[in-house]
N, C-alpha and C positions, 0 to 999 in steps of 0.2 A: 594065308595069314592076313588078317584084318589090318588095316594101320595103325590104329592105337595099340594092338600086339606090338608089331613092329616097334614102335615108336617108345613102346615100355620096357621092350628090350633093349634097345639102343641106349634107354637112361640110364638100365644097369649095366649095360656096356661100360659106360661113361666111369660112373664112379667107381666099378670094380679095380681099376687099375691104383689111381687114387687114394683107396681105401687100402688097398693091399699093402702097401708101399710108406703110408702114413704109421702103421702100428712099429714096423721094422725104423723105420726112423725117431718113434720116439722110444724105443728102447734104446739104441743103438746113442742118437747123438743128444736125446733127454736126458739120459743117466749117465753116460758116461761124460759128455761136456762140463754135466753139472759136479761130476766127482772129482776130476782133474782139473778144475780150474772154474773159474766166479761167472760164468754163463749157464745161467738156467731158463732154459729151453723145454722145459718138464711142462709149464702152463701152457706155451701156446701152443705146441703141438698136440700136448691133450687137448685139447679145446679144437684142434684142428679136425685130430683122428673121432673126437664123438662126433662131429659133425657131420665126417662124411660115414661112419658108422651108421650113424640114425639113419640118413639117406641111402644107404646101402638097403638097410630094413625096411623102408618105407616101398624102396621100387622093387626089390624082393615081395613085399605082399600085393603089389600094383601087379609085378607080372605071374602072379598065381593065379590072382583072380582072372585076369584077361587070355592069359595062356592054357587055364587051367590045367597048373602043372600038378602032377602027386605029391602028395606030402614029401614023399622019403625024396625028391628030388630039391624041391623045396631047405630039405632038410640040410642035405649036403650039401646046398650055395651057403644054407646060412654056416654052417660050420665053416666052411670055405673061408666066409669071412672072419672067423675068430683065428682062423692059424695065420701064422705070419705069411707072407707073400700066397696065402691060398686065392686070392681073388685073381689071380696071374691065372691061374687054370683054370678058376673058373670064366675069364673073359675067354682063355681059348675054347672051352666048349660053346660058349655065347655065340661066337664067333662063327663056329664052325654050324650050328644050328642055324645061322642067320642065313649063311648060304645055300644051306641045304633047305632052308624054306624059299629064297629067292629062286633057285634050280625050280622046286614044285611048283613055284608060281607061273615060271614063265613056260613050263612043259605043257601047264595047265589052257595058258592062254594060245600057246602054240594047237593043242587039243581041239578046242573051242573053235579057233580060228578057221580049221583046217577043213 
């Protein structure tokens, strides 16, 4: 894996968790803060969650191109990020593909070396 792979995944590493984590909180302390009592919290974390949604999207089609992942994989990060806390799993598969390309790099360069 190239760096800029690397480095495109690592983005959506970043905001996967972020993002995951943003939508449960604005249901959670958006709607309900604002129904029990004079704090509405509905704006900013809307505004928080499209934010890091859109950047979710954005490094989502960064690491298609660069990874050239298949669609139906593609597909299931982006759902990922529509369900609540889905981007929690989808950083652990990130996760675990990062290592698993780290392992192939360095077997690789152990190969070469040898």
């Amino acid at each position: 894996m190239d760096i800029k792979t690397a480095s495109a995944l690592h983005r959506l590493r970043l905001v996967s968790i972020p993002e995951a984590l943003s939508f449960p909180a604005l249901l959670i302390f958006g709607s309900l803060l604002s129904r029990i009592s004079d704090i509405n919290l509905v704006m900013p974390l809307g505004a928080l969650h499209g934010v890091l949604f859109v950047l979710y999207a954005v490094f989502l089609l960064d690491v298609w191109q660069k990874a050239k992942w298949p669609l139906k994989k593609v597909g299931l990060f982006f759902l990922l990020a529509v369900i609540p806390f889905g981007g929690l799993y989808g950083d652990k598969v990130l996760k675990r593909d990062e290592a698993d390309s780290v392992i192939a790099a360095r077997a690789r360069k152990e190969g070469a070396a040898a």
